[in-house]
C-alpha positions as YAML, in Angstrom:
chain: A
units: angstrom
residues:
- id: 1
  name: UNK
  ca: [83.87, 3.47, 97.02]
- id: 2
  name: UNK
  ca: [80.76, 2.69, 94.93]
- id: 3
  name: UNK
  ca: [79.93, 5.52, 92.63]
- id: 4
  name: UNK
  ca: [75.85, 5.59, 91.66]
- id: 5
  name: UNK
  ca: [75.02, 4.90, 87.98]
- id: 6
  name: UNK
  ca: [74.54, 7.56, 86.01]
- id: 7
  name: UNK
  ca: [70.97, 6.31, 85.76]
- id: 8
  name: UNK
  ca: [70.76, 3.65, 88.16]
- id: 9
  name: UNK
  ca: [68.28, 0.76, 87.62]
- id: 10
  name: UNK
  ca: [66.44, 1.29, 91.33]
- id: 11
  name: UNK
  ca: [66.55, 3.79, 93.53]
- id: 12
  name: UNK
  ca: [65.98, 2.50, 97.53]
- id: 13
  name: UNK
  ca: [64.35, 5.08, 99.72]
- id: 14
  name: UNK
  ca: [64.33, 4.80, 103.57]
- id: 15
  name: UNK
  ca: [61.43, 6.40, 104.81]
- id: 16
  name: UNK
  ca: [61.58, 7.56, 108.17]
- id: 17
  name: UNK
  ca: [64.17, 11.01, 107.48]
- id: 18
  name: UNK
  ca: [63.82, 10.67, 104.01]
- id: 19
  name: UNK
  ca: [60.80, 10.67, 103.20]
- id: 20
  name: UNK
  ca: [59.02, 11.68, 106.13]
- id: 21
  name: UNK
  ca: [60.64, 14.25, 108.43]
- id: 22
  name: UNK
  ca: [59.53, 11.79, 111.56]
- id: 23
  name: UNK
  ca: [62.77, 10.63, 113.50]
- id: 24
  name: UNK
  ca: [62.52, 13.53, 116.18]
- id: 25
  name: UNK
  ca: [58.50, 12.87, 116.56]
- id: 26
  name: UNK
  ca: [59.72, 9.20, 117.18]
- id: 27
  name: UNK
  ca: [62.29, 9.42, 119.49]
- id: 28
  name: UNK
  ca: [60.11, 11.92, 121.32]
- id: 29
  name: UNK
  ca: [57.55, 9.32, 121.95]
- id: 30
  name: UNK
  ca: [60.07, 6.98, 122.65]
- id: 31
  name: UNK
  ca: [61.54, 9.15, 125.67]
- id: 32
  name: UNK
  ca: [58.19, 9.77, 126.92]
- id: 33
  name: UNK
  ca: [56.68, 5.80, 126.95]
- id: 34
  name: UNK
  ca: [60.26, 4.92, 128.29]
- id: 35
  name: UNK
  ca: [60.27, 7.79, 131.08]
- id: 36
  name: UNK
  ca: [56.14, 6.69, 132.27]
- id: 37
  name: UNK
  ca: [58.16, 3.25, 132.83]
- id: 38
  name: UNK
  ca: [60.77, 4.82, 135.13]
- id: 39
  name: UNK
  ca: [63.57, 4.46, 132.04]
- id: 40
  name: UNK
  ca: [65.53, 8.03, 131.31]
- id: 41
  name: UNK
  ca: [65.97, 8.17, 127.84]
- id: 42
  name: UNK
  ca: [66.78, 11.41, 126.15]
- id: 43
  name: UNK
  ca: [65.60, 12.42, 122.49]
- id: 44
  name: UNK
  ca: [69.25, 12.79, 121.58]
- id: 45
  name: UNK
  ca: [70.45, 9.72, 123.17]
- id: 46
  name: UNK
  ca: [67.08, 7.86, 121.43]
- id: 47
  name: UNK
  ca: [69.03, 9.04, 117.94]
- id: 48
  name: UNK
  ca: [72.15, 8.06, 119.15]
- id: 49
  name: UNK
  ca: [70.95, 4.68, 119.54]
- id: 50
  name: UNK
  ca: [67.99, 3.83, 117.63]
- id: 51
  name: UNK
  ca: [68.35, 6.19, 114.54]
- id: 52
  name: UNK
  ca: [67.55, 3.66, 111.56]
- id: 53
  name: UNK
  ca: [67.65, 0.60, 113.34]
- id: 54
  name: UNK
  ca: [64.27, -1.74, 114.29]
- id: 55
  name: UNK
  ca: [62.39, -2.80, 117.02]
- id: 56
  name: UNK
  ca: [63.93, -5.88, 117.53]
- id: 57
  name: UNK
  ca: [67.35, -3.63, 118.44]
- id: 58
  name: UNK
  ca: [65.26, -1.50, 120.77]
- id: 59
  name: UNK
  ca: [63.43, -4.88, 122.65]
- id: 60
  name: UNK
  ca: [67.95, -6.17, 122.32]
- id: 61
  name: UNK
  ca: [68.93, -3.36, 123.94]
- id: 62
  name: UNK
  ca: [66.41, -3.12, 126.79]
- id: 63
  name: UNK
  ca: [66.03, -6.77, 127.45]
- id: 64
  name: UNK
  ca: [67.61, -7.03, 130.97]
- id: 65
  name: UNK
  ca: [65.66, -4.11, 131.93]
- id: 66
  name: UNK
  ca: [62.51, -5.51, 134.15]
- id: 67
  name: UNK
  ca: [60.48, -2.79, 133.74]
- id: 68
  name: UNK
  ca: [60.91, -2.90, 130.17]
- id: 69
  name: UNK
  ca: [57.89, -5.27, 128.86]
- id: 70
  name: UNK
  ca: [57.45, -5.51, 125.27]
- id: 71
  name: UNK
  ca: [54.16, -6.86, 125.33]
- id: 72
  name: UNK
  ca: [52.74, -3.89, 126.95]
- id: 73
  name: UNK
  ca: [55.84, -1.56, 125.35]
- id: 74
  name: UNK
  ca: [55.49, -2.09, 121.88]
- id: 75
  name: UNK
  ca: [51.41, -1.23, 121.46]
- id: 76
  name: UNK
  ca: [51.67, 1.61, 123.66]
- id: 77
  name: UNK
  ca: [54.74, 3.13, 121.60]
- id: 78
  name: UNK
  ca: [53.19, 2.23, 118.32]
- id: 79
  name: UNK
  ca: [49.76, 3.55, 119.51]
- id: 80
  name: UNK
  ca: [51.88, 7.21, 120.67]
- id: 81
  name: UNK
  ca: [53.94, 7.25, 117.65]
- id: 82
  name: UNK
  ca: [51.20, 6.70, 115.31]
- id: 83
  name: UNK
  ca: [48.97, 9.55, 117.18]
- id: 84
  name: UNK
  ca: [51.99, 12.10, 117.18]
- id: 85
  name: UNK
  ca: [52.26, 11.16, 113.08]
- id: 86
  name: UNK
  ca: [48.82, 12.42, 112.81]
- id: 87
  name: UNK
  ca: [49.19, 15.51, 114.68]
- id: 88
  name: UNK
  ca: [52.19, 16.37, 113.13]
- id: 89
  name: UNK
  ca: [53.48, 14.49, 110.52]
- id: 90
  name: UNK
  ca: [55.15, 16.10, 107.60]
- id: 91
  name: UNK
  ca: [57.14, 15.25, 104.36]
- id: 92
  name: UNK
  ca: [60.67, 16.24, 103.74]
- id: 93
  name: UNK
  ca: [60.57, 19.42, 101.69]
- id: 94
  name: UNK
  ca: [60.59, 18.46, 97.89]
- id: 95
  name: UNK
  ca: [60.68, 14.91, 97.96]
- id: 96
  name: UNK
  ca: [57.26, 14.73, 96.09]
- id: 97
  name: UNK
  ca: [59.06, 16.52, 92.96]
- id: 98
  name: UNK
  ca: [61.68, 13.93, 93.31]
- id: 99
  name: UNK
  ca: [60.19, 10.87, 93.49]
- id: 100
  name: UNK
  ca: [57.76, 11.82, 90.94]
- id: 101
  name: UNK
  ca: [60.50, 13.01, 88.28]
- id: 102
  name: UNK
  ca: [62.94, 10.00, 88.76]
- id: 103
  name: UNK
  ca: [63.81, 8.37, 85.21]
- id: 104
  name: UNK
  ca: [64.31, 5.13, 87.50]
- id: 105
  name: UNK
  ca: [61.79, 2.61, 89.57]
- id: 106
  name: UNK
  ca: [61.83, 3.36, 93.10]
- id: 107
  name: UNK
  ca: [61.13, 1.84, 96.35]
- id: 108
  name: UNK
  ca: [60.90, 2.00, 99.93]
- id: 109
  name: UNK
  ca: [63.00, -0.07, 102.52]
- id: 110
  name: UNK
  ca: [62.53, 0.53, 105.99]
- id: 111
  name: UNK
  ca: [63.33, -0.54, 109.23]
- id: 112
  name: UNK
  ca: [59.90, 0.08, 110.80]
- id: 113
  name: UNK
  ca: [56.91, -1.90, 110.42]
- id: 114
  name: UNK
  ca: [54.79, -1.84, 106.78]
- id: 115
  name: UNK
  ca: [51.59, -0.38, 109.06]
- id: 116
  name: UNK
  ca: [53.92, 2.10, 110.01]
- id: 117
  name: UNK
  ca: [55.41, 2.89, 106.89]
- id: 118
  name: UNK
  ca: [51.93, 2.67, 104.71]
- id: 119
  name: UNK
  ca: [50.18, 5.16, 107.41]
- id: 120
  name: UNK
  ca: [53.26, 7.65, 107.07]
- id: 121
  name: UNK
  ca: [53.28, 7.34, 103.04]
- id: 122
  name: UNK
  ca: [49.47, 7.79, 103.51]
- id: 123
  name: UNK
  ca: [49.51, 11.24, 105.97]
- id: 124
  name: UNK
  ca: [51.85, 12.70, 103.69]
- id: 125
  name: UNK
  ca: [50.21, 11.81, 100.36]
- id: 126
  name: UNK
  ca: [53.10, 9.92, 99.38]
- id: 127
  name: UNK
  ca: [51.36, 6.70, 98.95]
- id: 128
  name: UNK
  ca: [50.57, 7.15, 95.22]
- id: 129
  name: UNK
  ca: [54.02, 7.61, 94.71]
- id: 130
  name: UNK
  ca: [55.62, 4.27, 95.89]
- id: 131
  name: UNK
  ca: [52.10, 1.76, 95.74]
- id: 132
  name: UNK
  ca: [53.31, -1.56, 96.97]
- id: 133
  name: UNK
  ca: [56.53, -1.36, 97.17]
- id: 134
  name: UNK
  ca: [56.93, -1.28, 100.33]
- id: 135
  name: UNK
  ca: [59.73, -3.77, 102.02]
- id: 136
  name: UNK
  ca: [60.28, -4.03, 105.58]
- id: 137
  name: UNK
  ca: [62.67, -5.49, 108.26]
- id: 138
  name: UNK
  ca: [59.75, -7.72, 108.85]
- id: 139
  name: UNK
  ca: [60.40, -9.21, 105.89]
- id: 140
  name: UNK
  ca: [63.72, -10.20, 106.58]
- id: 141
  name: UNK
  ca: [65.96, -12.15, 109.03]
- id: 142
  name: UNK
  ca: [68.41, -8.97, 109.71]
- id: 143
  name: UNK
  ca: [67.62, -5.08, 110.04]
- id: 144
  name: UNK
  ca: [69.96, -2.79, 109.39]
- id: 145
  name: UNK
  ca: [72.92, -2.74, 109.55]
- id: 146
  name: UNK
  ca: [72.87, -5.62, 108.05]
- id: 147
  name: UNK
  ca: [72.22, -6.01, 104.29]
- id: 148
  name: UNK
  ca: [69.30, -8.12, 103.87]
- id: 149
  name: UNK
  ca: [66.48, -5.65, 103.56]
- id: 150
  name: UNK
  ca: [68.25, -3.50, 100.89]
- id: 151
  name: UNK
  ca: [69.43, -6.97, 99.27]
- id: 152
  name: UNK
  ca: [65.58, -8.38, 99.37]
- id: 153
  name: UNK
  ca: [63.62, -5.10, 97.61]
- id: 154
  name: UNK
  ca: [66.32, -5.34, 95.03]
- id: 155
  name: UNK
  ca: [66.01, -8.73, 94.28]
- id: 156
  name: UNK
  ca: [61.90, -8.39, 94.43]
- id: 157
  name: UNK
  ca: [62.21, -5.31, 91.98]
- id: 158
  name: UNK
  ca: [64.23, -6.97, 89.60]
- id: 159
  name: UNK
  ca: [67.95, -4.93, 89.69]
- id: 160
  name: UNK
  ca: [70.91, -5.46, 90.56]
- id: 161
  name: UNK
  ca: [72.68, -4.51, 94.01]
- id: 162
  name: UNK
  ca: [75.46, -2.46, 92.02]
- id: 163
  name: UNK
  ca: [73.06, -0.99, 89.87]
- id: 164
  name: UNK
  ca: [71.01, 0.28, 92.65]
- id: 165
  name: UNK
  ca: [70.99, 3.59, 94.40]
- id: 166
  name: UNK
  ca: [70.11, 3.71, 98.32]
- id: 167
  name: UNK
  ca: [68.93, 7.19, 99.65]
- id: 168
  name: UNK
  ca: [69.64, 7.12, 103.59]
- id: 169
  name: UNK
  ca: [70.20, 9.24, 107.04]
- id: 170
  name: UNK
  ca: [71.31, 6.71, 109.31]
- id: 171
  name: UNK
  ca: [74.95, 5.03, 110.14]
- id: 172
  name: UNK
  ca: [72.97, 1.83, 110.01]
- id: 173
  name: UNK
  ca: [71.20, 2.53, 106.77]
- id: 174
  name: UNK
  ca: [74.42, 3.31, 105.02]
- id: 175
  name: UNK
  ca: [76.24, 0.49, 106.75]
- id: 176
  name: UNK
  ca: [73.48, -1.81, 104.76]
- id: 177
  name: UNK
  ca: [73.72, -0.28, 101.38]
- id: 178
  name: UNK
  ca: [77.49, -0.85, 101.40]
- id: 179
  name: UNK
  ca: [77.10, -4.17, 102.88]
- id: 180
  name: UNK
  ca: [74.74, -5.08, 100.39]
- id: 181
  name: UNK
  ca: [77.39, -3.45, 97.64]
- id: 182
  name: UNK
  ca: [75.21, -0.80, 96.71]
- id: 183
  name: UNK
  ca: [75.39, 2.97, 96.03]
- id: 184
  name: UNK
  ca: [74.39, 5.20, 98.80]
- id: 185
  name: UNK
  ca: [73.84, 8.36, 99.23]
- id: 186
  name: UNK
  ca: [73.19, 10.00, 103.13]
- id: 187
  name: UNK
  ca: [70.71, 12.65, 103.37]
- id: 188
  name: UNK
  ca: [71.00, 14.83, 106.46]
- id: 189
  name: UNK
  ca: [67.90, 17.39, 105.78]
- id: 190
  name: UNK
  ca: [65.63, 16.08, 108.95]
- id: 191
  name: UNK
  ca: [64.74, 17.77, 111.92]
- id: 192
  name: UNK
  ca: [66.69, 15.27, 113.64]
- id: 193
  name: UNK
  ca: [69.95, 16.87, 111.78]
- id: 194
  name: UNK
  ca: [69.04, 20.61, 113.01]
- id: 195
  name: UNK
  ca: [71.21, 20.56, 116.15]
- id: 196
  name: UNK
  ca: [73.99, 17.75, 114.69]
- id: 197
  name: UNK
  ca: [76.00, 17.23, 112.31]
- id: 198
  name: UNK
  ca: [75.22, 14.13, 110.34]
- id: 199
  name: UNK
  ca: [77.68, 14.54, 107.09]
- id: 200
  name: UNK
  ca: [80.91, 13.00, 109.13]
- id: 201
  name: UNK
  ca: [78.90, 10.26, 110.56]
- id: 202
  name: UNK
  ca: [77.31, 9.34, 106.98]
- id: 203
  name: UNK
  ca: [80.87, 9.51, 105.26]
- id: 204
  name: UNK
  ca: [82.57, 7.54, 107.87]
- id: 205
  name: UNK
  ca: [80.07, 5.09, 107.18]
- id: 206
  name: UNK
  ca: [80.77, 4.65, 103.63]
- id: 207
  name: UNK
  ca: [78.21, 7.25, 102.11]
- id: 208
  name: UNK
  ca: [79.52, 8.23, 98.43]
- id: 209
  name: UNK
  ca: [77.75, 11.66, 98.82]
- id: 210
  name: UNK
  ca: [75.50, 13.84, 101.30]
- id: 211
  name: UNK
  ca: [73.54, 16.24, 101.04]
- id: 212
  name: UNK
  ca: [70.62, 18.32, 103.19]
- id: 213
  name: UNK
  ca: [68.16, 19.31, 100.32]
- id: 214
  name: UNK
  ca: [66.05, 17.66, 97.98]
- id: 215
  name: UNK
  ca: [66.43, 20.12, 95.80]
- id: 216
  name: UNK
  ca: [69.96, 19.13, 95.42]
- id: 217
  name: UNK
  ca: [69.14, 15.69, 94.62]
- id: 218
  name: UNK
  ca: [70.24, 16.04, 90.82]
- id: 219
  name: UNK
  ca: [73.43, 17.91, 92.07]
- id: 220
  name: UNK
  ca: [76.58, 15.50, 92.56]
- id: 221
  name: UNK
  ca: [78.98, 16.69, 95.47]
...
């Protein structure tokens, strides 16, 4: 097990659950854009499967599916999920305080796309907080689970994988930060969290700690 610094040299965010409480408006849109297609989809099975992962594992795992067509799929999802975002979008509860009182650079790493990312950062006011760095599975030639996005903002922000912290909700997420020999922490405070129970999941990843407030960031255990 990888223990975090004591004052680690980065600090990773993801952004969707950890930054912005948006994984249940997500999979909601999900369901419903699948379901007008004649594809059941629940919102719990949408976290079961797509929870931290990227579009290209969504277009994988529907890609026998005839009446799944990405080139109509995609737009209309990104067009729903972006209009539900600015309906209802909210940050995590204390993140802001956070962020802004970390002794270390920060970033974001995500596995949706930078529009995505930048309009969530900007509907929550976040965007000051992070600026440009901003790094993406687009960027990459694996999303999570595999390494390479946590591996790439390190390397762009100067610091090195073991002296980096990753702050994460997903199996995936975790599964790259420990791939990528990093420190991670799991953070199980989201919506998406209210009716599960996302601390054994995290662990059994490889998560050195979890915890469900921000206001607990500071506190180890």
């Amino acid at each position: 097990m990888i223990s975090a610094p004591p004052k680690p040299d980065l600090v990773i965010f993801d952004c969707d659950g950890v930054l912005v409480d948006s994984e249940v408006l997500s999979c909601q849109c999900l369901s419903e854009v699948l379901a007008e297609r004649g594809i059941a989809l629940s919102e719990d099975e949408a976290v079961e499967l797509f929870l931290g992962r990227s579009t290209a594992a969504l277009l994988n795992h529907y890609r026998d599916d005839r009446r799944f067509v990405p080139e109509t799929f995609l737009p209309e999802l990104k067009t729903r999920v972006l209009q539900r975002f600015t309906e209802a979008l909210r940050p995590i509860a204390g993140i802001e305080a956070v962020v802004s009182r970390l002794e270390s650079p920060s970033c974001v790493a995500s596995s949706s796309d930078l529009d995505r990312v930048s309009r969530s950062l900007a509907l929550t006011g976040l965007a000051p907080l992070f600026g440009d760095r901003l790094f993406t599975a687009q960027m990459v030639a694996r999303g999570k689970p595999a390494p390479d996005l946590f591996l790439y903002a390190a390397a762009q922000m100067h610091a090195a994988p073991q002296r980096t912290l990753v702050i994460e909700d997903s199996v995936s997420g975790v599964t790259a930060a420990k791939a990528a020999g990093m420190a991670v922490w799991g953070f199980v405070g989201g919506s998406h969290y209210r009716s599960r129970d996302g601390r054994v999941m995290l662990y059994d990843a490889g998560a050195d700690r979890v915890f469900d407030r921000m206001a607990d960031f500071r506190r180890e255990g």
